[in-house]
C-alpha positions as CSV (number, residue, x, y, z in Angstrom):
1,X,-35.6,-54.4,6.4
2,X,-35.7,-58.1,7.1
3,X,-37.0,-59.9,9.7
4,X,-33.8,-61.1,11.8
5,X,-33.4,-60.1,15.1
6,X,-30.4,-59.2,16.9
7,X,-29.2,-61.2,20.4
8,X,-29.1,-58.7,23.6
9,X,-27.2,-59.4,26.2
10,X,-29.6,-60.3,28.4
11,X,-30.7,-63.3,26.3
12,X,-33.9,-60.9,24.9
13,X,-33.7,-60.6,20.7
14,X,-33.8,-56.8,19.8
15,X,-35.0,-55.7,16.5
16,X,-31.9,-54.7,13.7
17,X,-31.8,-51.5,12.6
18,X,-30.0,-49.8,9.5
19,X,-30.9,-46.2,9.9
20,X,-30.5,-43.3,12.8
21,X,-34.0,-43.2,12.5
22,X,-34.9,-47.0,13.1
23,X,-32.4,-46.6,16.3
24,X,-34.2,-43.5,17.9
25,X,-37.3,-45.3,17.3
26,X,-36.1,-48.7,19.1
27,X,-35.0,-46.3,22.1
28,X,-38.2,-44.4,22.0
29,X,-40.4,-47.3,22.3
30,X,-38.3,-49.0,25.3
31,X,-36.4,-51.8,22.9
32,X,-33.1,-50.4,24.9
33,X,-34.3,-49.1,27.9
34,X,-35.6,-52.3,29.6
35,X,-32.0,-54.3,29.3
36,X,-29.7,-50.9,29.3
37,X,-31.3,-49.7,32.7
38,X,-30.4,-52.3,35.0
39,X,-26.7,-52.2,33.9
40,X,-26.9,-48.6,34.1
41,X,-28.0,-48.8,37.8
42,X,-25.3,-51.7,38.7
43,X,-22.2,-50.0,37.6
44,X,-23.5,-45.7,38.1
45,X,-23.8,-47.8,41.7
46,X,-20.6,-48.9,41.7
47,X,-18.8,-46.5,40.6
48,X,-20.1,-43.6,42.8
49,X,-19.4,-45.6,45.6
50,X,-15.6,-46.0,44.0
51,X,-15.2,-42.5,42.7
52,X,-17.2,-40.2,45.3
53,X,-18.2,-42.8,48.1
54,X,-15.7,-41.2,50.0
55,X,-16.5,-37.4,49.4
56,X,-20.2,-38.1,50.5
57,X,-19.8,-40.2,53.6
58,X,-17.6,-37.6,55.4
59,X,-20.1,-34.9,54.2
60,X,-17.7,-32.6,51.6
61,X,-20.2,-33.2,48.6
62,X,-21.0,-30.0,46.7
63,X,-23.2,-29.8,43.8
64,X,-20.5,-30.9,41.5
65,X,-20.0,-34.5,43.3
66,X,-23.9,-35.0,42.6
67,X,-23.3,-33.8,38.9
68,X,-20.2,-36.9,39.1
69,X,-22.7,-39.0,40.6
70,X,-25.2,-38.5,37.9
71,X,-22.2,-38.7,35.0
72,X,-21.7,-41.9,36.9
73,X,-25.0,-43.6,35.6
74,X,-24.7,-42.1,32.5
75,X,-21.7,-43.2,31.1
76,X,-22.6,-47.3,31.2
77,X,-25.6,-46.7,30.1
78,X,-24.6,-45.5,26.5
79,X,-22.1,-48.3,25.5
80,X,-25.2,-50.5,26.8
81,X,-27.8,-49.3,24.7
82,X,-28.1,-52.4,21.7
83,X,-29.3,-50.5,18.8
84,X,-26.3,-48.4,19.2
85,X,-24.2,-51.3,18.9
86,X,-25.4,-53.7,16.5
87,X,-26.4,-51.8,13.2
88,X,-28.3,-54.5,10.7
């Protein structure tokens, strides 16, 4: 593996990566988590309030909305997650 680092949307460098291995490793060590989190709260935030905003404020959410709500924060966070994007 070489030395070159790989830019991160946030302007931080994130180590490359060539293997699953090396990837799981970045995550597990918090290489993805500190830029991915923050866009993971932003949007999940946005889009509950989009998709199931209504459904809670008039009181009709059942265990499934919260599951949707959940889903919500989810989903951006794994297209945000650098190692998954930018093999080396």
């Amino acid at each position: 593996m070489t030395s070159q680092t790989t830019p991160v949307a946030s302007g931080t460098r994130c180590p490359p990566w060539s293997w699953p291995g090396d990837a799981i490793r970045l995550f597990t060590r918090g290489a993805t988590l500190r830029p991915c989190v923050p866009v993971a709260l932003v949007v999940g935030c946005v889009l509950s309030a989009i998709n199931e905003g209504a459904r809670i404020a008039i009181g009709h959410a059942e265990w499934t909305t919260w599951v949707q709500v959940g889903l919500n924060f989810v989903v951006p966070f794994l297209p945000a997650a650098p190692p998954w994007r930018w093999p080396a």
